[in-house]
PDB file with SEQRES, HELIX, SHEET and CRYST1 records, atoms N, CA, C and O in Angstrom:
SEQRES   1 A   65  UNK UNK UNK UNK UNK UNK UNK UNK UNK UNK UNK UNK UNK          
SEQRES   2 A   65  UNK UNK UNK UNK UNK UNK UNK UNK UNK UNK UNK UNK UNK          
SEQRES   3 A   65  UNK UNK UNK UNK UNK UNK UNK UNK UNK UNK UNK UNK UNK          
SEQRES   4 A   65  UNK UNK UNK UNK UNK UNK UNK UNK UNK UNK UNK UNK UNK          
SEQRES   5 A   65  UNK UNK UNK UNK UNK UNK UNK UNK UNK UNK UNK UNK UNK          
SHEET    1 AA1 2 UNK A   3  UNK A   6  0                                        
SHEET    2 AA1 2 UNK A   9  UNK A  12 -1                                        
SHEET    1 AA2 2 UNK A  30  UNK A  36  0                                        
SHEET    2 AA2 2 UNK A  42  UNK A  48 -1                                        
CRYST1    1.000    1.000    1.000  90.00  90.00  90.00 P 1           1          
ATOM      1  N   UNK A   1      19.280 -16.258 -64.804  1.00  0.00           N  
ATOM      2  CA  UNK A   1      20.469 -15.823 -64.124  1.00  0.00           C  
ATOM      3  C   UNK A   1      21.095 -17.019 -63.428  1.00  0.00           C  
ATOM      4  O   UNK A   1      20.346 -17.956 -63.151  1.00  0.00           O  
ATOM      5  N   UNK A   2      22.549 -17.107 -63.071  1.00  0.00           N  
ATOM      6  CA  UNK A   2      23.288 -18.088 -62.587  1.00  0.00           C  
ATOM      7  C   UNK A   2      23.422 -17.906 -61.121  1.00  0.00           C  
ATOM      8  O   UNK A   2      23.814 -18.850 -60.435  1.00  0.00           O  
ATOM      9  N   UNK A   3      23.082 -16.601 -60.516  1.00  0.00           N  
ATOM     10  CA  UNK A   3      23.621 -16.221 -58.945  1.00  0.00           C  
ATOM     11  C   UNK A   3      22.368 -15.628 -58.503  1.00  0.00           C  
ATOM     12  O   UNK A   3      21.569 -14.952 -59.151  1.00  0.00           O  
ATOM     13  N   UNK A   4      22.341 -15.928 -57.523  1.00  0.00           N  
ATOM     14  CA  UNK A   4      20.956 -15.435 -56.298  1.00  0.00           C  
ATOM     15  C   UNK A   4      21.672 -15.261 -55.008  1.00  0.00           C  
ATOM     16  O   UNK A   4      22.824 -15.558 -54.694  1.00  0.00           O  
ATOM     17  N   UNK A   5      20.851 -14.788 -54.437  1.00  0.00           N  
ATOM     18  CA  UNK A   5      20.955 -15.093 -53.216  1.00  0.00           C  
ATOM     19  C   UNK A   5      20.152 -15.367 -51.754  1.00  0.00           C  
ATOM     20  O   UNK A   5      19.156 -14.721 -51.431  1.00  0.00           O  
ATOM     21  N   UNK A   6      20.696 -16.335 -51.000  1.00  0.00           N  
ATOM     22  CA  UNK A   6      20.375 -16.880 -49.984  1.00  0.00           C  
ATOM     23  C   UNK A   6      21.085 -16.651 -48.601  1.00  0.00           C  
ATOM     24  O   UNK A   6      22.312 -16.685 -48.503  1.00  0.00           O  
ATOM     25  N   UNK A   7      20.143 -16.385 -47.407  1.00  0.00           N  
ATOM     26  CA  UNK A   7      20.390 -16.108 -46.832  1.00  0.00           C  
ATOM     27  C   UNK A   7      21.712 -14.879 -46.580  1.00  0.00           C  
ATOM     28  O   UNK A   7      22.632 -14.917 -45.762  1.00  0.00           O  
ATOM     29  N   UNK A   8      21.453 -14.038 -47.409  1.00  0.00           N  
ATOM     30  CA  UNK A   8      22.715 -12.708 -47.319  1.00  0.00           C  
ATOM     31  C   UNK A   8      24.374 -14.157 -48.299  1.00  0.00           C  
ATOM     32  O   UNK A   8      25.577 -13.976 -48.114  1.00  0.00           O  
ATOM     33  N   UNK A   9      23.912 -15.080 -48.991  1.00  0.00           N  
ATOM     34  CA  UNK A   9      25.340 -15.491 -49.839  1.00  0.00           C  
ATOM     35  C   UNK A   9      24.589 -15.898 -50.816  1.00  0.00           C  
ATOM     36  O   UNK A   9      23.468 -16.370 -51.010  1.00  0.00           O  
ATOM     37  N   UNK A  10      26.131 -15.376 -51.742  1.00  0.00           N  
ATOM     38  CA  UNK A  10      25.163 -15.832 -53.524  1.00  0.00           C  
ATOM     39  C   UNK A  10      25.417 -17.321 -53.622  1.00  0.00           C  
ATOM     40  O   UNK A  10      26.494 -17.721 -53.179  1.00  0.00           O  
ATOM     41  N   UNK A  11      24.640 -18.127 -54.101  1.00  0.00           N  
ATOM     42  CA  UNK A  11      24.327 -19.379 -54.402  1.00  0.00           C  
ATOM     43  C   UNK A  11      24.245 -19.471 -56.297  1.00  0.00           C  
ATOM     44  O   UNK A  11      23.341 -18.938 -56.941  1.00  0.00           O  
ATOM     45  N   UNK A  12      25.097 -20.055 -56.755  1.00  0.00           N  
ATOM     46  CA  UNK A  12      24.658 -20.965 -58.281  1.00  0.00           C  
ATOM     47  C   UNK A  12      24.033 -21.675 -58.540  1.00  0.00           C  
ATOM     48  O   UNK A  12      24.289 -22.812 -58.144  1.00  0.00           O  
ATOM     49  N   UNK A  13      23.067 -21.488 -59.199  1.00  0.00           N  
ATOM     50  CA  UNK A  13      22.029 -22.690 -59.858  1.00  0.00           C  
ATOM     51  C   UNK A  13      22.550 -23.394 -60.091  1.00  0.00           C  
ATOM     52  O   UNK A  13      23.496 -23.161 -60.843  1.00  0.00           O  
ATOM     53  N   UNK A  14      22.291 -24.928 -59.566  1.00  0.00           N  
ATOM     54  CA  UNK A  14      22.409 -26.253 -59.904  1.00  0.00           C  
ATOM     55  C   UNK A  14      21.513 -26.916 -59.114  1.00  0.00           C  
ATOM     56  O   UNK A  14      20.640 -26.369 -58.439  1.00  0.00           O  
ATOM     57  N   UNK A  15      21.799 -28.527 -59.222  1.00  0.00           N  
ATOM     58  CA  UNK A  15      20.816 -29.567 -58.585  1.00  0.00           C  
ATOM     59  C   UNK A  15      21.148 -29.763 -57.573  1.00  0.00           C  
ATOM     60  O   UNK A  15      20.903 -30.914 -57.214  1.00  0.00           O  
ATOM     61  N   UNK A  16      21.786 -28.963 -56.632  1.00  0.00           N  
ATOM     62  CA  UNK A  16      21.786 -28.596 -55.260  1.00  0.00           C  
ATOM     63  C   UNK A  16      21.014 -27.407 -54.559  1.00  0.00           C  
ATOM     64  O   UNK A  16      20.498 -27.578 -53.454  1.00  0.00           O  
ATOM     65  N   UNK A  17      20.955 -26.344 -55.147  1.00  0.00           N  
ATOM     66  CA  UNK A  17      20.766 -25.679 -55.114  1.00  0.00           C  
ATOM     67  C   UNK A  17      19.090 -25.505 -54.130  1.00  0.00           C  
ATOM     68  O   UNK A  17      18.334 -26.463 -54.285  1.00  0.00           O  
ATOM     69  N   UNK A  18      18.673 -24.570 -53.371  1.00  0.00           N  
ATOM     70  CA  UNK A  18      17.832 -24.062 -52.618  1.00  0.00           C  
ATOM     71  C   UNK A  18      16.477 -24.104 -53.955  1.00  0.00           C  
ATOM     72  O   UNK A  18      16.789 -23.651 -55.056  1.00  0.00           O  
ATOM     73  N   UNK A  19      15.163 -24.610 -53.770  1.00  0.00           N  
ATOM     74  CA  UNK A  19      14.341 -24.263 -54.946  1.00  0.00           C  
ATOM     75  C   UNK A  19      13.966 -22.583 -54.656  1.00  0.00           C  
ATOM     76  O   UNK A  19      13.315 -22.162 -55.612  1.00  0.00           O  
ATOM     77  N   UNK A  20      14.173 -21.628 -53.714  1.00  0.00           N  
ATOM     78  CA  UNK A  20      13.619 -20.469 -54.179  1.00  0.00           C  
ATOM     79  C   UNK A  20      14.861 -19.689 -53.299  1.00  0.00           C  
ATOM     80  O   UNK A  20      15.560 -20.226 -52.440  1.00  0.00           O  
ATOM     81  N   UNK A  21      14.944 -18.081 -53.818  1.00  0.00           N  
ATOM     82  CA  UNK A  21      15.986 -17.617 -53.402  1.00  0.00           C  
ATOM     83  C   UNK A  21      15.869 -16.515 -53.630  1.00  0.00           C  
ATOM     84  O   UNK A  21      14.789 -16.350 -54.196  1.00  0.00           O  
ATOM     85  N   UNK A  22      16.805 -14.910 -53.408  1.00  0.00           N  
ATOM     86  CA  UNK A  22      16.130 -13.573 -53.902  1.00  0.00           C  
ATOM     87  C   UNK A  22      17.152 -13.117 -54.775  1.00  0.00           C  
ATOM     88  O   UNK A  22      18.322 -13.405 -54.520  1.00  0.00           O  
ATOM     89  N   UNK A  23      16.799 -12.306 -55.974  1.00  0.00           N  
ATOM     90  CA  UNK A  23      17.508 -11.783 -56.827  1.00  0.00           C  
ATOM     91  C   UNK A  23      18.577 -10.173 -56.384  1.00  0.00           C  
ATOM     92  O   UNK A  23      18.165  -9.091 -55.966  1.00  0.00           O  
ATOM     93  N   UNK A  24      19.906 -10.583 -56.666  1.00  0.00           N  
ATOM     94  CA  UNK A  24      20.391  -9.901 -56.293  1.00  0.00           C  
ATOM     95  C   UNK A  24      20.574  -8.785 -56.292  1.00  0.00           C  
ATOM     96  O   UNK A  24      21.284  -8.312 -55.405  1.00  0.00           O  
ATOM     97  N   UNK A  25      20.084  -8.070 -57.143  1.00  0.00           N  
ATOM     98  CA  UNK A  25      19.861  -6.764 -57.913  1.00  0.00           C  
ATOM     99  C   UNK A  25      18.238  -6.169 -57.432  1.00  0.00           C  
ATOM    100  O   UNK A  25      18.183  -5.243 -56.622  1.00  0.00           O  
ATOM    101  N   UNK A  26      17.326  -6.602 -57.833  1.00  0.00           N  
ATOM    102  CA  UNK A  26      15.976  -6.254 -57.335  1.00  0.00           C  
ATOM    103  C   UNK A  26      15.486  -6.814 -55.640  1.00  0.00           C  
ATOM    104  O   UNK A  26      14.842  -6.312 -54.719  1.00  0.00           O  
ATOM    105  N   UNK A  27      15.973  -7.705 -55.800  1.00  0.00           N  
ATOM    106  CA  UNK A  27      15.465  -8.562 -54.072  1.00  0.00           C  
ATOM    107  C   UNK A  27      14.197  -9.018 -53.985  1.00  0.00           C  
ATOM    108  O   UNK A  27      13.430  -9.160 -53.032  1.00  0.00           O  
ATOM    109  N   UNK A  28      14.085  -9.277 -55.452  1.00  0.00           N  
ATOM    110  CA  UNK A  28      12.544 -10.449 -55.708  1.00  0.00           C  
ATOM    111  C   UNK A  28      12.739 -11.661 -55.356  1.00  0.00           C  
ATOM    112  O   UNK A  28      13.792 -11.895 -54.763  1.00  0.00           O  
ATOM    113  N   UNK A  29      12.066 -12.454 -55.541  1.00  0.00           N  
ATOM    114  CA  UNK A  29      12.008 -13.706 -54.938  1.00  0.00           C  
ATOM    115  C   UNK A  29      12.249 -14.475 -56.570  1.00  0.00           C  
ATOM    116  O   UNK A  29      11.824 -14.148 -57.678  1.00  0.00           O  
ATOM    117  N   UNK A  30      13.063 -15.541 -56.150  1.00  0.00           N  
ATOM    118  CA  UNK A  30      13.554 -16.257 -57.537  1.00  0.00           C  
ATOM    119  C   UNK A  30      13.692 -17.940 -57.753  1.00  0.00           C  
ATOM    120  O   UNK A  30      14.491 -18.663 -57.158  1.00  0.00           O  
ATOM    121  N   UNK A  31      12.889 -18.280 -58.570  1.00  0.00           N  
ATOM    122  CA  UNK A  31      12.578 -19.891 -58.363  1.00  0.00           C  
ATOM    123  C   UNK A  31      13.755 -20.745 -59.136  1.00  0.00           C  
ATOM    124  O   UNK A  31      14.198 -20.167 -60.129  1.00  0.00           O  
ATOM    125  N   UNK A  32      14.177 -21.687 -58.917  1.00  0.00           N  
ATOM    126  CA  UNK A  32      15.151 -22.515 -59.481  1.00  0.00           C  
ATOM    127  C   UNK A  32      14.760 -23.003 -60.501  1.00  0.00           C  
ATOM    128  O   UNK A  32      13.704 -23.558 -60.199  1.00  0.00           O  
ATOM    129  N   UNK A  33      15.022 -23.199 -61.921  1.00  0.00           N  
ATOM    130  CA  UNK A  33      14.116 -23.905 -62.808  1.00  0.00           C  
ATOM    131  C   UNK A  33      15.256 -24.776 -63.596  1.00  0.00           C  
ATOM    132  O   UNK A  33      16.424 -24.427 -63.425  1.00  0.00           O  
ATOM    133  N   UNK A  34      14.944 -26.041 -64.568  1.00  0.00           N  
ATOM    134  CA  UNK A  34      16.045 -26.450 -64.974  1.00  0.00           C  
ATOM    135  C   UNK A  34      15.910 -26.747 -66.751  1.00  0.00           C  
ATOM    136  O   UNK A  34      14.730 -26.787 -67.099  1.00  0.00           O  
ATOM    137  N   UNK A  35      16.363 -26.841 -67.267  1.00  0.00           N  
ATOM    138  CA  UNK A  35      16.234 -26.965 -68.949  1.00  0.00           C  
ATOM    139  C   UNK A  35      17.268 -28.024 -69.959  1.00  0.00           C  
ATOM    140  O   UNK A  35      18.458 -27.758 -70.132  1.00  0.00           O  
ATOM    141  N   UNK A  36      16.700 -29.051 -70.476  1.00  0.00           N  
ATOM    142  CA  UNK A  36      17.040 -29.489 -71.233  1.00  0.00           C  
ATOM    143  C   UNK A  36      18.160 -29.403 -72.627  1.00  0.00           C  
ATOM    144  O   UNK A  36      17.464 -29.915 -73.505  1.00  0.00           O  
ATOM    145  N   UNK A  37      18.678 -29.262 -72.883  1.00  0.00           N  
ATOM    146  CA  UNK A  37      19.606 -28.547 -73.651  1.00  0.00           C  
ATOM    147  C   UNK A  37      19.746 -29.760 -75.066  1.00  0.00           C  
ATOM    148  O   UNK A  37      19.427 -30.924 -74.824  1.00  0.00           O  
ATOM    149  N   UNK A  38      20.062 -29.518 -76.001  1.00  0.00           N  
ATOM    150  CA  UNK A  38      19.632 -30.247 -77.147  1.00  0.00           C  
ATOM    151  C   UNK A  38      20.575 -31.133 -77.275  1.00  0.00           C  
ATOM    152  O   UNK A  38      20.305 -32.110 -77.973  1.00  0.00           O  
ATOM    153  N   UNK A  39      22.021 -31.041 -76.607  1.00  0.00           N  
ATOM    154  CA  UNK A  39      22.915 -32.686 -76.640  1.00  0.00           C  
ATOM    155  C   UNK A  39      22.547 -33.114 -75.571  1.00  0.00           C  
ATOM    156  O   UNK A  39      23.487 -33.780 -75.138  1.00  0.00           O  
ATOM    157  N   UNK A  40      21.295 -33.141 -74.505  1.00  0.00           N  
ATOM    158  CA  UNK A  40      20.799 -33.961 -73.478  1.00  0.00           C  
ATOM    159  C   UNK A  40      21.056 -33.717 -71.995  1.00  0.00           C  
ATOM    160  O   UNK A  40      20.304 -34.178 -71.136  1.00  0.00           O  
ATOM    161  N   UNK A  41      22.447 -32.770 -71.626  1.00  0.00           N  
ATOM    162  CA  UNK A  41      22.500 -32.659 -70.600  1.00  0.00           C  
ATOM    163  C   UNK A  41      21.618 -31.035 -69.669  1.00  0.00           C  
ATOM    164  O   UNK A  41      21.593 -30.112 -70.484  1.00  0.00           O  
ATOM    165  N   UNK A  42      21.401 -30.889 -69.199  1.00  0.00           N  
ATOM    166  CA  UNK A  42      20.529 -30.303 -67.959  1.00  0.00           C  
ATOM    167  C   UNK A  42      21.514 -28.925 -67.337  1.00  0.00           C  
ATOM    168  O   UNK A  42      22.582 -28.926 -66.725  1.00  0.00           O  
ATOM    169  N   UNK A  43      20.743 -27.950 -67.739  1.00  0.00           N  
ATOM    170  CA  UNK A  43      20.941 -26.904 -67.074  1.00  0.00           C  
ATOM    171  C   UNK A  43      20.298 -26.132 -65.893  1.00  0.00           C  
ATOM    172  O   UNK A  43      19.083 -26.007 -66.047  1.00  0.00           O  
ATOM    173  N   UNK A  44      20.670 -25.712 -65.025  1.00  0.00           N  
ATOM    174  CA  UNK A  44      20.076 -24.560 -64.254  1.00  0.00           C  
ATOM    175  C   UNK A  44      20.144 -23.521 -64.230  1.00  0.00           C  
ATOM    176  O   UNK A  44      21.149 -22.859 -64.493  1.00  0.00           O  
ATOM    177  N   UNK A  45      18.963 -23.076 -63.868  1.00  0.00           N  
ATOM    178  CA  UNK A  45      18.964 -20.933 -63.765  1.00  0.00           C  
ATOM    179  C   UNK A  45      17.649 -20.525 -62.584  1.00  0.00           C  
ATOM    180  O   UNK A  45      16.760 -21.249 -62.137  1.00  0.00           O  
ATOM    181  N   UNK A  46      17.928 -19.220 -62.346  1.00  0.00           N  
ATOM    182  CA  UNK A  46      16.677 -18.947 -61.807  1.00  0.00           C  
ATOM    183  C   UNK A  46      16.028 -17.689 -62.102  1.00  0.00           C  
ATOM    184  O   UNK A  46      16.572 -16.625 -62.395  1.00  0.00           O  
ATOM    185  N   UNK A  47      15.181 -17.865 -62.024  1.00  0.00           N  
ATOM    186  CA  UNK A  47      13.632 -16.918 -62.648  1.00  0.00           C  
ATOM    187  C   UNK A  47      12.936 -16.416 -61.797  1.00  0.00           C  
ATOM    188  O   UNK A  47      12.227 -16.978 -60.963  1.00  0.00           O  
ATOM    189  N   UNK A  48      13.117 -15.296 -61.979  1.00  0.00           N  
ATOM    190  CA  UNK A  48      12.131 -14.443 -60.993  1.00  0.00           C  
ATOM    191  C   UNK A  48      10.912 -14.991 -61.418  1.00  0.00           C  
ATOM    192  O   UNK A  48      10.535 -15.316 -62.544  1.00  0.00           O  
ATOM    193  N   UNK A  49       9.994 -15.072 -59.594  1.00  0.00           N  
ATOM    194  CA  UNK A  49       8.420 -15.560 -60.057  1.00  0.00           C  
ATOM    195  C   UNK A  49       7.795 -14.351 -61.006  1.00  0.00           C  
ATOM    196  O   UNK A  49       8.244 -13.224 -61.218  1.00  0.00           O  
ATOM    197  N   UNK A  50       6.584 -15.004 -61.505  1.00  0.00           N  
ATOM    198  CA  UNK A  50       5.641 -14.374 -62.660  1.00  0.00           C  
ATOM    199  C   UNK A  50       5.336 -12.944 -61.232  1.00  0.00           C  
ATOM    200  O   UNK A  50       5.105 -12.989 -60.023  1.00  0.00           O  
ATOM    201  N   UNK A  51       5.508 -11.839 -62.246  1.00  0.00           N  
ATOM    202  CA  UNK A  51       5.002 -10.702 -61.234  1.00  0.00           C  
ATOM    203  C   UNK A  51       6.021 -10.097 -60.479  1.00  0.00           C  
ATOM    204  O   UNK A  51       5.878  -9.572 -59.375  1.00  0.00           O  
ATOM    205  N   UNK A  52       7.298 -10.222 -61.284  1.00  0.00           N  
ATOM    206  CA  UNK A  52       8.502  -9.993 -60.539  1.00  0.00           C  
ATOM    207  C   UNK A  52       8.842  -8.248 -60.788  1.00  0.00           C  
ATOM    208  O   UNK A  52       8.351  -7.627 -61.732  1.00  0.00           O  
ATOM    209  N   UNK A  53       9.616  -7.723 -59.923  1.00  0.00           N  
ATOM    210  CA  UNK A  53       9.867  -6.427 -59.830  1.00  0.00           C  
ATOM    211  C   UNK A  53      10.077  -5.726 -60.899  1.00  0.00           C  
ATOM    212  O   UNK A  53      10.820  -6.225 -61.744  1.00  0.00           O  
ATOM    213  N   UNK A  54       9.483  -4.380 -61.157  1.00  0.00           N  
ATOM    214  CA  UNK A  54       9.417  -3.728 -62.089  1.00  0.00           C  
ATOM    215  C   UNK A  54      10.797  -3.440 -62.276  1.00  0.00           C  
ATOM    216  O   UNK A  54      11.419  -3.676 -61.240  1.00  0.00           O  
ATOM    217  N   UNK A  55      11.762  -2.876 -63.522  1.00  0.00           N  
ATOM    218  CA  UNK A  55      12.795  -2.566 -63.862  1.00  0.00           C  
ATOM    219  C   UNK A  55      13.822  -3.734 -63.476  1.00  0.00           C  
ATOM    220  O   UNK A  55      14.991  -3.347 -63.468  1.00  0.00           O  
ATOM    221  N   UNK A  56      13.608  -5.221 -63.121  1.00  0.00           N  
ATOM    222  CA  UNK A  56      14.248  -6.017 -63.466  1.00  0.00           C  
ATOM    223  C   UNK A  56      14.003  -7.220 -64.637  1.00  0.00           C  
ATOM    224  O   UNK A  56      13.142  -8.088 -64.497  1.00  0.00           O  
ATOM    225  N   UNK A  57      14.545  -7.166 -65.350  1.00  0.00           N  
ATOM    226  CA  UNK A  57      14.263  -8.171 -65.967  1.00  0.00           C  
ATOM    227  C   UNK A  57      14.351  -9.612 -65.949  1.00  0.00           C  
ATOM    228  O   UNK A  57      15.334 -10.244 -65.562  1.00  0.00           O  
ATOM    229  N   UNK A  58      12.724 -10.347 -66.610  1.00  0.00           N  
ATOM    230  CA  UNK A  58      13.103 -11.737 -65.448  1.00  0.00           C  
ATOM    231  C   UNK A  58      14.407 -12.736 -65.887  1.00  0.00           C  
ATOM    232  O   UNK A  58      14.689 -13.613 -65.070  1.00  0.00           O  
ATOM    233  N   UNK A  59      15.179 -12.660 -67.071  1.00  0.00           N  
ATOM    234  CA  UNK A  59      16.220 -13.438 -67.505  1.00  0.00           C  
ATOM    235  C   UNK A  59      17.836 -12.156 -66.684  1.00  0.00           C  
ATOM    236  O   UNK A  59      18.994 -12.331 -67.063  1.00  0.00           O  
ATOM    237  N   UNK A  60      17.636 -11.548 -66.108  1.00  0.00           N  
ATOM    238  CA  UNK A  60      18.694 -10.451 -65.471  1.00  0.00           C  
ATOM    239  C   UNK A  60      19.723 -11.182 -65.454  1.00  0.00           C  
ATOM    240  O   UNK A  60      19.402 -12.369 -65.391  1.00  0.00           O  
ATOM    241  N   UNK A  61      20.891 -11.003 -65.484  1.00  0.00           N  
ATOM    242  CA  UNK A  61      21.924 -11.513 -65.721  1.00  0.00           C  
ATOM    243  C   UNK A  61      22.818 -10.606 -64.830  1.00  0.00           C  
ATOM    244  O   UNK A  61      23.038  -9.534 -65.394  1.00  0.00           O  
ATOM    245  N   UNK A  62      23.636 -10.762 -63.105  1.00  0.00           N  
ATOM    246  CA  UNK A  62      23.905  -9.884 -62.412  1.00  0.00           C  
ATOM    247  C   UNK A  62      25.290  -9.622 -62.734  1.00  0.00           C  
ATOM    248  O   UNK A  62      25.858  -8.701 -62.147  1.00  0.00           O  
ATOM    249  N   UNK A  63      26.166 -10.611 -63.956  1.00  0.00           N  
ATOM    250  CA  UNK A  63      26.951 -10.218 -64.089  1.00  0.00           C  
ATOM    251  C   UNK A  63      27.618  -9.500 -66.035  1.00  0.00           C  
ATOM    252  O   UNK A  63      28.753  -9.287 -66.462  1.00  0.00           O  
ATOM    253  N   UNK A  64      26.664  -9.398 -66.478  1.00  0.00           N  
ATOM    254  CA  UNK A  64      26.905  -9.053 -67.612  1.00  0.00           C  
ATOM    255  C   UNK A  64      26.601  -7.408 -66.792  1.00  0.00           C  
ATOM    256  O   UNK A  64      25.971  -7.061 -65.793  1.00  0.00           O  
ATOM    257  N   UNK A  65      27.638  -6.515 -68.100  1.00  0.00           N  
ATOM    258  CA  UNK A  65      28.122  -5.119 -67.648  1.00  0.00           C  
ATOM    259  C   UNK A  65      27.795  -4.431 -69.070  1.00  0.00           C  
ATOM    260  O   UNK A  65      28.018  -3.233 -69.242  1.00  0.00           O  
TER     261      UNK A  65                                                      
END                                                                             
């Protein structure tokens, strides 16, 4: 997912970004992680930790409808 949130405001993954934060939809706790992408440049997202809330899924996406 691209949006979390911190402290009660949603925050976007990037290399600024807070390393842990809560998911907006479930209110799990959600780690910053970053990924390689195959023309070289670097993405961010965040991932609910391993053991994350039932009926969310850990790739959740808060804005797809």
């Amino acid at each position: 997912m691209q949006k979390a949130r911190v402290n009660g405001h949603i925050v976007i993954a990037g290399p600024d970004a807070p390393k842990v934060a809560v998911c907006p939809c479930c209110g799990w706790v959600v780690e910053i992680r970053k990924r390689r992408r195959a023309d070289g440049q670097v993405t961010y997202f965040w991932r609910h930790k391993e053991g994350g809330e039932d009926g969310c899924s850990l790739r959740y996406h808060p804005d797809a409808g």
